[in-house]
C-alpha positions as a printed Julia matrix, in Angstrom:
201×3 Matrix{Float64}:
  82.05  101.44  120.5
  83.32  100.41  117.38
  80.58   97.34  116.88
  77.89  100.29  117.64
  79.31  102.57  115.03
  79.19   99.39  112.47
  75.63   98.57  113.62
  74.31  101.87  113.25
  76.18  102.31  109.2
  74.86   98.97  108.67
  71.19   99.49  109.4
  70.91  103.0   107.7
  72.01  101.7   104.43
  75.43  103.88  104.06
  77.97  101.48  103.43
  78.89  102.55   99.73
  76.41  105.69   99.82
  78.91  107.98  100.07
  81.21  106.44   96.94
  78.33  107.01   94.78
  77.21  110.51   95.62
  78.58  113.21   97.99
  76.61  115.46   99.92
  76.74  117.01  103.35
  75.6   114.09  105.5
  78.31  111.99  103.61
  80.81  115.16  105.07
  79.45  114.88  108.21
  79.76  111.45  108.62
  83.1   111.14  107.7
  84.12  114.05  109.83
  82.17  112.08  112.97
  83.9   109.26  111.88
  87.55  110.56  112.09
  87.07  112.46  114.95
  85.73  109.24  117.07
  88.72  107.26  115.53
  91.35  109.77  117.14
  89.6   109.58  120.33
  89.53  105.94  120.74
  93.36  106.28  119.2
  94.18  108.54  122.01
  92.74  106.03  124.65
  95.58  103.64  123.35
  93.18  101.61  121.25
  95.17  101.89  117.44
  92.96   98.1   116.42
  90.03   99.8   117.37
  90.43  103.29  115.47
  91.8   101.23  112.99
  88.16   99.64  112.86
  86.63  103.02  112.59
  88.57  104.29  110.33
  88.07  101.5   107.94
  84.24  102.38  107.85
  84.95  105.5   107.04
  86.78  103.37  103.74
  83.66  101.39  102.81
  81.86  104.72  102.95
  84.55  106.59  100.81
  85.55  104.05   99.03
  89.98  103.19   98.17
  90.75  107.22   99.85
  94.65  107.56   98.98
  94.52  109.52  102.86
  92.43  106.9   104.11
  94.15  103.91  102.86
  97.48  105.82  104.43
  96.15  106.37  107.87
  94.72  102.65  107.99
  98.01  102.03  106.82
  99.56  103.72  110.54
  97.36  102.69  112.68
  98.15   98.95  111.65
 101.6    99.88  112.2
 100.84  100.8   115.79
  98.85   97.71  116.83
 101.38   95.55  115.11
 100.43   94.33  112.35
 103.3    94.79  109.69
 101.92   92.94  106.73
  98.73   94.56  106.84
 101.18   97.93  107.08
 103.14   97.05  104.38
 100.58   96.1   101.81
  98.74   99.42  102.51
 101.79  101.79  102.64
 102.81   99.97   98.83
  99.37  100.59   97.95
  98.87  104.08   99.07
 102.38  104.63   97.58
 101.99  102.67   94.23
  98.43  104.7    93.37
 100.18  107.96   94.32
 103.4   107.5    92.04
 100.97  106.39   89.28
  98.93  109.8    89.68
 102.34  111.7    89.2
 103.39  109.86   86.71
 100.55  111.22   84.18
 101.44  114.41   85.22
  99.03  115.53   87.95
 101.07  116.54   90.75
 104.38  118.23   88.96
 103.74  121.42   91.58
 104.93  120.5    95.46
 102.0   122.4    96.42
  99.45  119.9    95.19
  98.14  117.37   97.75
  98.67  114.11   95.74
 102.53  115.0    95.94
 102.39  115.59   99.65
 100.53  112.73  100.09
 102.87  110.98   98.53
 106.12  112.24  100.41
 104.09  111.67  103.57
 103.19  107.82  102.48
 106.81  107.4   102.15
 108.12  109.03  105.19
 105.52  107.43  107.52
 106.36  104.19  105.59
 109.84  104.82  106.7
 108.97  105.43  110.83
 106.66  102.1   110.27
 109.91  100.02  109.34
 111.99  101.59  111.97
 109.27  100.51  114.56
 109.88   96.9   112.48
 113.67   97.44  113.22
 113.8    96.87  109.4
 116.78   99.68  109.27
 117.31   98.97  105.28
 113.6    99.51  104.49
 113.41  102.39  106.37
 115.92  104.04  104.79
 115.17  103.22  101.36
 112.14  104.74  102.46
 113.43  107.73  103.76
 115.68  108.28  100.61
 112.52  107.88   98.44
 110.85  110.87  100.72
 113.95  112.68  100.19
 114.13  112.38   96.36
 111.0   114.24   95.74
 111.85  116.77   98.35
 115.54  117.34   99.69
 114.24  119.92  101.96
 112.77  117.7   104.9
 115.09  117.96  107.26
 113.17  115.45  110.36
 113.2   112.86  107.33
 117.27  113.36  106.92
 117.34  113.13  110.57
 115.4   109.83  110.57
 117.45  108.7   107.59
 120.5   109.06  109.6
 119.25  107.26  112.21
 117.96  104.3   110.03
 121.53  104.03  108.38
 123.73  104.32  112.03
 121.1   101.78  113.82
 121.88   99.64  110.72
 125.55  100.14  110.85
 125.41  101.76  106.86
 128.14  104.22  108.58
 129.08  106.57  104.98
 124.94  106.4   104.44
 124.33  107.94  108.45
 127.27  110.53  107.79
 126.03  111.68  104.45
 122.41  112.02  106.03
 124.05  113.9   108.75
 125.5   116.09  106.69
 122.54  116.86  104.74
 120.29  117.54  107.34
 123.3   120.03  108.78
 123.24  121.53  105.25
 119.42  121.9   105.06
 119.7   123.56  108.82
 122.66  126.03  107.38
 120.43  126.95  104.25
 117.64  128.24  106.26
 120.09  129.92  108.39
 118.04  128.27  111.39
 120.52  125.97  112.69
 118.45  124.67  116.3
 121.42  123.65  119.63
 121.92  119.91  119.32
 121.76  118.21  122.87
 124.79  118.03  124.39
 126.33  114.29  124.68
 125.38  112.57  127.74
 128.9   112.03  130.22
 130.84  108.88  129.78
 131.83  106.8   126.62
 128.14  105.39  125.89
 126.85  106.71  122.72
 122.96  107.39  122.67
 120.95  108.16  119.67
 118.33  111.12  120.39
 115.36  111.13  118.21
C-alpha cells in the first residue's frame, strides 16, 4: 500500500508541489494522506504509516506536526535514533519560534506543539527505559505549563522506575496539588493485596 501511494505521488509530479503553492488538492491530499497513515497504524503497521506519513513531508515540506508525528511513529517501530533526532528537531525549531516571541500566549499552536513535542518525547524514552531522559523531558513539558497533570503523573513514574525517590515524591505531590486546585480530585486504585508494589499507569 505504501509503495502504491509513492508510485502514484511520484508519477503525478507532487513531490514538492505542495511546498511551493497551496491549494485545495494540496489539502486534500494531505488529508488522504493522514487518514491512510492512521489506518495502516491501526493495523499494527507504525514502519509503514511511518512511510506514509513521510510523503506527506516531501509534499509539505520540514511540518513542525509532521516532523513530530514521524517522530512517534519511529518510536513505535523501534527505531530510537531516528526518534531522537526528530523529537530534538521538532523541539529545537519550536523553542527557536518562541524565542522571537511568537508563541508568548498558551493558546497559540506553536506553544502546544511544543509542550506536546516534549511530553511525547518523554513517553518515547520511557518506552527506551531511558528513566533520566524521560524525565528531563517531562520537567521541560512541565516548565512551560505546570498544569498537566498526566505529564506529572508520568514524571513520577519516570523518577520512581529510576529510583530518583525525592524527584517521584515531589511529582507526586504536584500532580495531587494540580488535582486539589481544580477541586477534581479522581479515586486512585486501590493497592493490589500483599507486599508487591505495582506502578499503575
Amino acid at each position: 500500500a505504501g509503495a502504491l501511494i509513492e508510485h502514484v505521488f511520484q508519477t503525478e509530479g507532487w513531490v514538492g508541489k505542495c511546498e511551493v503553492a497551496m491549494n485545495e488538492a494540496c489539502h486534500q491530499a494531505f488529508g488522504s494522506l493522514f487518514q491512510a497513515a492512521e489506518i495502516v497504524y491501526q493495523n499494527k503497521s507504525a514502519r509503514l504509516a511511518h512511510r506514509v506519513v513521510s510523503l506527506c513531508q516531501r509534499l509539505f515540506g520540514h511540518n513542525l506536526e509532521i516532523q513530530l508525528v514521524l517522530a512517534q511513529l519511529s518510536c513505535r517501530y523501534g527505531d530510537l535514533s531516528d526518534a531522537r533526532k526528530r523529537f530534538s528537531s521538532a523541539v529545537t525549531a519550536a523553542d527557536r519560534i518562541c524565542q522571537r516571541g511568537k508563541c508568548l500566549q498558551r493558546r497559540d499552536g506553536v506553544y502546544q506543539l511544543l509542550v506536546a513535542a516534549k511530553t511525547a518525547y518523554g513517553m518515547c524514552m520511557m518506552e527506551a527505559r531511558d528513566f533520566k531522559a524521560a524525565a528531563a523531558k517531562f520537567r521541560g513539558a512541565l516548565a512551560l505549563d505546570s498544569t498537566l497533570d498526566a505529564v506529572a503523573w508520568h514524571l513520577g513514574l519516570a523518577c520512581d522506575y529510576g529510583r530518583d525517590w525525592q524527584g517521584a515524591v515531589e511529582a507526586y505531590q504536584l500532580w495531587l496539588r494540580i488535582h486539589r486546585e481544580r477541586a477534581t480530585l479522581v479515586a486512585i486504585p486501590a493497592r493490589p493485596p500483599g507486599k508487591l508494589v505495582v506502578a499503575i499507569f
